[in-house]
C-alpha positions in Angstrom: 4.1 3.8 -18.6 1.2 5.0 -16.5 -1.1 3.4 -19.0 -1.7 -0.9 -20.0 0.1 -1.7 -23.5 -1.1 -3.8 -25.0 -5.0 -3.5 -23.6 -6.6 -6.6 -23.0 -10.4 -5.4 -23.6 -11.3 -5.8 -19.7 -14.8 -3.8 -19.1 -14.5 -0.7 -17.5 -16.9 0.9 -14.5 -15.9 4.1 -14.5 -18.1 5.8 -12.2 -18.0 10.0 -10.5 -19.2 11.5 -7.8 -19.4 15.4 -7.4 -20.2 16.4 -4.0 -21.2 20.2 -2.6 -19.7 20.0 1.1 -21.5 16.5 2.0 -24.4 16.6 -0.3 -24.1 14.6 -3.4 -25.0 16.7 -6.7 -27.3 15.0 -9.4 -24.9 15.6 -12.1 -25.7 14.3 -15.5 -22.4 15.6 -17.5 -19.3 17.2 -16.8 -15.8 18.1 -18.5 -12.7 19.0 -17.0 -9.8 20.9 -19.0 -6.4 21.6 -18.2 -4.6 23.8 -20.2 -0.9 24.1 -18.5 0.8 23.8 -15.6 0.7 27.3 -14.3 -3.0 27.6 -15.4 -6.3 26.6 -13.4 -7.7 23.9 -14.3 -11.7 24.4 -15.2 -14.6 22.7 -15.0 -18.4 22.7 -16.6 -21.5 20.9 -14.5 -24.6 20.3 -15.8 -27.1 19.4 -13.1 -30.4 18.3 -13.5 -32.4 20.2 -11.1 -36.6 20.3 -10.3 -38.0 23.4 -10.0 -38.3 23.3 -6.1 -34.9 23.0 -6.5 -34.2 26.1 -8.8 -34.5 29.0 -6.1 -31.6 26.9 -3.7 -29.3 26.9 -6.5 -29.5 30.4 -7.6 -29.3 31.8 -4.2 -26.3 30.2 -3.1 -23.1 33.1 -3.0 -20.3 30.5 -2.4 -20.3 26.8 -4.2 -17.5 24.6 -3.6 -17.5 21.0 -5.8 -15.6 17.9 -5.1 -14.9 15.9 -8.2 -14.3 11.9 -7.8 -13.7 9.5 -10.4 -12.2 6.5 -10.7 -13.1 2.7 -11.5 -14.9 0.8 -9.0 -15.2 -2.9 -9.0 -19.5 -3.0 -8.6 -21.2 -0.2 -10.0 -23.1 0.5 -6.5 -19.6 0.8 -4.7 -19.1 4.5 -5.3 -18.1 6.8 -2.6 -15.5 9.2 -1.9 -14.1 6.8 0.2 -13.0 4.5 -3.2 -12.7 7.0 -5.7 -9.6 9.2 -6.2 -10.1 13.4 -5.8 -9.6 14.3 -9.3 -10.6 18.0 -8.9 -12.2 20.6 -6.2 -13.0 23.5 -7.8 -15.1 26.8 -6.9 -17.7 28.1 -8.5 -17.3 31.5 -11.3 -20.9 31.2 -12.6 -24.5 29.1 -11.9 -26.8 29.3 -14.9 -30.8 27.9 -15.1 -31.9 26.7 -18.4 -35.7 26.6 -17.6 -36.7 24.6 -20.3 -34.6 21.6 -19.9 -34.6 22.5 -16.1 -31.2 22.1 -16.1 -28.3 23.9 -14.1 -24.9 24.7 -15.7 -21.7 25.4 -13.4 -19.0 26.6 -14.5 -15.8 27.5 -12.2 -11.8 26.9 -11.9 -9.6 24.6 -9.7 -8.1 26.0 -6.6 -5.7 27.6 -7.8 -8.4 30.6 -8.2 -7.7 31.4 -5.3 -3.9 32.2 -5.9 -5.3 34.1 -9.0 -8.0 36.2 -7.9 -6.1 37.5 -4.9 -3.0 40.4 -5.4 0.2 40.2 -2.9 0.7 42.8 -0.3 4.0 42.7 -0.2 7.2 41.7 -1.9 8.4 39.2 0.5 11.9 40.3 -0.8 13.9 38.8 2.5 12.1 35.6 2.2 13.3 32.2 0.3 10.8 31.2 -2.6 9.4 28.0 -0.4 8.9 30.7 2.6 7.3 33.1 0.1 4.9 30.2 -1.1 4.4 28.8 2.2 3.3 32.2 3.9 0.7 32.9 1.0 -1.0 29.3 0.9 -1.5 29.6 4.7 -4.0 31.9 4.2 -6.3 29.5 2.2 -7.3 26.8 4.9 -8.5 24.5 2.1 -5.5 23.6 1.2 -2.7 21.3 2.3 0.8 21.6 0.6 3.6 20.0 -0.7 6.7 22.6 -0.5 10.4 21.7 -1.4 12.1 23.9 0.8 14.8 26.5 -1.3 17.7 28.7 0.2 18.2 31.6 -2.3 16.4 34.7 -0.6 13.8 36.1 -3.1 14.7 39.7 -4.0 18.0 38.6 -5.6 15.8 37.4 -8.3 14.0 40.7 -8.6 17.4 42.4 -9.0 18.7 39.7 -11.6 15.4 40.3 -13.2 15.9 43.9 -13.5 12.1 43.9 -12.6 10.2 46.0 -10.3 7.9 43.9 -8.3 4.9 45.8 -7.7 1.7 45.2 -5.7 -0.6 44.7 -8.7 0.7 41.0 -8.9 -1.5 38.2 -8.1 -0.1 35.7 -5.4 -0.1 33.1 -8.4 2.4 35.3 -10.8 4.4 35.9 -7.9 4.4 32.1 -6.9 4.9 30.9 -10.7 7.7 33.2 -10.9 9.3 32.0 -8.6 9.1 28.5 -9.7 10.8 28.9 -12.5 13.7 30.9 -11.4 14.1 28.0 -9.0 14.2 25.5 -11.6 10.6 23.9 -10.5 7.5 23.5 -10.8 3.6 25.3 -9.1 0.4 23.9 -9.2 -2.6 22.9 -7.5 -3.9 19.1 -7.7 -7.3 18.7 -5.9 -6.8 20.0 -2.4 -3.0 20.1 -2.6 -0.4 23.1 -3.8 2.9 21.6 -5.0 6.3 23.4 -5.1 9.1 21.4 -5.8 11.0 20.2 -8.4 9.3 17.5 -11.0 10.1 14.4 -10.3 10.1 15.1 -6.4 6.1 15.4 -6.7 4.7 13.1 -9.3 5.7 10.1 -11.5 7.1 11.1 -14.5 5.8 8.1 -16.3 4.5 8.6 -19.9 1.2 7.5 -21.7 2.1 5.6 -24.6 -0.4 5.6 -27.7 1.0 2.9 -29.7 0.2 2.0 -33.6 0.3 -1.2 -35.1 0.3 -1.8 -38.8 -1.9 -3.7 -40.7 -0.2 -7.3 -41.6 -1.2 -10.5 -43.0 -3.3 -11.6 -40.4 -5.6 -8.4 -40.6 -5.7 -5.6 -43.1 -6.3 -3.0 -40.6 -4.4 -0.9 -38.2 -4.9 -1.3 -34.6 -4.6 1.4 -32.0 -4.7 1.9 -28.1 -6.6 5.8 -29.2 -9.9 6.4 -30.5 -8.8 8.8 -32.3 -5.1 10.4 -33.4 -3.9 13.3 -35.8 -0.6 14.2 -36.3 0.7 17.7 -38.0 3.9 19.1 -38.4 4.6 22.5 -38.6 6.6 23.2 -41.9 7.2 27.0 -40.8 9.7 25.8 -38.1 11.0 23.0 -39.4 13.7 24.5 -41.4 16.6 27.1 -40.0 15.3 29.6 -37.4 17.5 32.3 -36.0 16.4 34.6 -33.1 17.7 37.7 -32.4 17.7 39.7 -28.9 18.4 43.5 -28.3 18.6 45.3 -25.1 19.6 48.8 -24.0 20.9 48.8 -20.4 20.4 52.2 -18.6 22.4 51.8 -15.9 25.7 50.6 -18.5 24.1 53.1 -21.1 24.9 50.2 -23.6 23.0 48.5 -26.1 23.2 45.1 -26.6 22.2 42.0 -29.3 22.8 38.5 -29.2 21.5 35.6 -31.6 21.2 31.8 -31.5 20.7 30.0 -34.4 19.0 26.5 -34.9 20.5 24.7 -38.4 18.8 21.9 -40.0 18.9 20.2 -43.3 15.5 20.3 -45.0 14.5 17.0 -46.7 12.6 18.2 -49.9 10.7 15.9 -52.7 12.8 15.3 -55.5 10.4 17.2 -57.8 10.5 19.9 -55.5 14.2 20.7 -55.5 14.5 23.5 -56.6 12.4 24.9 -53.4 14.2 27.4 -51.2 13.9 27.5 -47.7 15.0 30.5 -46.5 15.5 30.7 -42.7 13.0 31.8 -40.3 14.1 35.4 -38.2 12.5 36.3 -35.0 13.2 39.7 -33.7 12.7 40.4 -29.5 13.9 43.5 -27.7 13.8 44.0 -23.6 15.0 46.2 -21.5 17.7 46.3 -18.6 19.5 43.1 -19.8 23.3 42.9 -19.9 24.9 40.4 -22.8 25.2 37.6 -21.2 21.2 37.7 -20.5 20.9 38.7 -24.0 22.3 35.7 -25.1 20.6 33.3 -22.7 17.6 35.1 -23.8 18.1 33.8 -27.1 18.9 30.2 -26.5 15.6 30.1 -24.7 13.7 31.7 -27.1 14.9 29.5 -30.0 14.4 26.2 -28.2 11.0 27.5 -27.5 10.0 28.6 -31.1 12.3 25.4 -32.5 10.7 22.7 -30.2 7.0 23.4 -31.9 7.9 21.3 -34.8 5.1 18.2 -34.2 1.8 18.0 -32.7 -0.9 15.5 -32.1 -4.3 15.5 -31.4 -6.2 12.3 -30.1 -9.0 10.9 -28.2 -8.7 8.4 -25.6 -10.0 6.3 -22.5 -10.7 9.1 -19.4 -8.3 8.3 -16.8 -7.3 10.4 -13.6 -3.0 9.8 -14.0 -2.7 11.8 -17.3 -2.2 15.6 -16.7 -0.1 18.6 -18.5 3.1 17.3 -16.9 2.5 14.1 -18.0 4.9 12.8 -21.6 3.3 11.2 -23.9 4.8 8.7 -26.2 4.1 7.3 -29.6 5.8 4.8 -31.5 5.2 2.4 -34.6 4.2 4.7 -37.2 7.8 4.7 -39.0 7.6 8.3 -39.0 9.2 11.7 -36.8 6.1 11.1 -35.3 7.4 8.4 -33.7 8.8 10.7 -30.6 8.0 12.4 -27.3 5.7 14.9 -26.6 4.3 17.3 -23.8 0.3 17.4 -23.1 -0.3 21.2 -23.8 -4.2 20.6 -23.3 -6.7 17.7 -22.1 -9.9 17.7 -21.8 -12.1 15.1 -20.1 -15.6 14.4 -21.0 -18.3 12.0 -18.3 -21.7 11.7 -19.9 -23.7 9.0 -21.1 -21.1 8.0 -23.8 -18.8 7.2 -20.8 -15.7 8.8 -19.7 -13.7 10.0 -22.5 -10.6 12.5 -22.4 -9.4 14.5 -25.5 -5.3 15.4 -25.3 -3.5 18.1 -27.3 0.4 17.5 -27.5 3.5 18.9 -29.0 7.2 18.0 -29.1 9.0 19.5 -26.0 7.0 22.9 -25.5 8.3 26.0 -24.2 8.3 26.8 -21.1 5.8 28.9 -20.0 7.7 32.6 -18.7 6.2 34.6 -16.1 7.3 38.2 -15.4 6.8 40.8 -12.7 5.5 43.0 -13.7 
């Protein structure tokens, strides 16, 4: 586990340092969210800046913000030198509040740059790691990690029955062709990966563990500040999904289902309850019925997999990301399971460094098309 179990109440220096090229920025709170793995990450800034200082800020056209953080072992030994990159970013926005003469930055992690720029080109006769290689040369900010692939690219576009167009952005293109490569894209500080999982970053989990109370304390006791758990009753019965395609070129229509069967536990005074199973309807075009069908499987472990979420506060740390599992275990209960970070948000202010995480049981993959 990437976290300590069980914690030992040690004091924590948790100390950042946000730098502008070389120049240090007098920060006085910031949050970073992730929201996925083929997202950008984003980030907030709020400065506190003199009025000599306002007309500086505001006329700057290009801001570019290192974020460090880590723990430090005397609160004067901070530097970039000691303190892990947890995030460069470049600024979307710069707003001046001048009543609290403060600044606010807001911008995205660098894989904005992906995002806000559209492909020229197919790069049909290329491999997937060729492809991605070419397109993050042009950014020399960043350094890369690339598993190399074999598979020339446009025999995914036929598969796909897609039409790649120029409208895409290098990222859709790039995350596309991640997943039909069975691996992953994404931007961590100054680095793209592109590879499979656990050929880039530990797949250890964070484990959030409750204890009980007993009869040595009548209280429970928690490694979180905070946990919720839900489960999503909609889903947790039978689901069946059902796929229909027409395919031009076979001038045949197709459907194909997958069903997920489960026995629903109900109250005895609620017995008489019925469940009836949920039906999700999806139609695309071009697919044969074999596609139909795998279609299907991936859209009922998708909708099937939602079943149990969590919600919790914990220590800010810089190993815990969307890839990351998280585990929990000693509440007696389902809950007691695996589940995937869909969304965590940290927090450095003067309440210390805190980070919020949003996880469910085994999410979906996230599909990109062509479009």
């Amino acid at each position: 586990m990437i976290n300590q179990i069980p914690t030992e109440g040690q004091a924590r220096l948790p100390r950042a340092l946000l730098m502008a090229g070389d120049t240090p920025i007098k920060w006085s709170a910031f949050s970073i969210d992730h929201n996925g793995i083929y997202e950008a990450g984003s980030i907030s800034v709020t400065v506190a800046a003199e009025q000599f200082e306002w007309a500086w800020w505001m006329g700057q056209t290009e801001i570019v913000i290192d974020v460090y953080v880590g723990f430090v072992a005397s609160p004067d030994d901070v530097s970039s030198a000691n303190l892990p990159l947890l995030m460069t970013a470049r600024m979307d926005d710069i707003a001046l509040d001048p009543a609290t003469s403060t600044i606010t930055l807001t911008g995205r992690d660098l894989t904005s740059l992906f995002i806000d720029n559209k492909v020229n080109s197919d790069y049909r006769n290329l491999t997937s790691s060729q492809i991605v290689a070419m397109l993050a040369a042009k950014f020399p900010i960043l350094t890369t990690r690339i598993t190399p692939t074999k598979i020339i690219a446009g025999n995914y576009y036929s598969q796909d029955t897609s039409v790649v167009h120029h409208q895409n952005t290098m990222w859709t293109l790039m995350t596309y062709l991640a997943q039909q490569e069975g691996m992953q894209c994404f931007v961590l500080g100054r680095e793209l990966y592109f590879g499979e999982f656990g050929s880039t970053l530990s797949d250890a989990p964070y484990s959030i563990v409750y204890q009980a109370p007993n009869d040595e304390r009548d209280y429970p006791v928690i490694n979180a500040e905070r946990l919720k758990f839900s489960h999503d009753l909609t889903i947790s019965g039978d689901v069946t999904v059902h796929v229909s395609s027409f395919h031009g070129a076979k001038n045949a229509a197709y459907h194909a289902e997958a069903h997920s069967v489960r026995t629903s536990k109900l109250l005895a005074n609620s017995a008489n309850v019925v469940q009836t199973a949920q039906e999700y309807h999806f139609s695309f075009p071009g697919m044969t019925l074999a596609q139909c069908k795998d279609k299907a499987d991936r859209l009922l472990a998708q909708i099937s997999q939602h079943e149990y979420k969590l919600d919790t506060t914990v220590p800010g740390d810089t190993v815990t990301f969307p890839w990351t599992p998280l585990t929990v275990s000693g509440t007696g209960t389902p809950f007691d399971t695996t589940y995937q970070i869909a969304h965590i948000s940290r927090t450095f202010d003067r309440r210390g460094f805190l980070q919020t995480i949003s996880a469910r049981t085994a999410p979906p993959p996230q599909e990109v098309k062509l479009s």
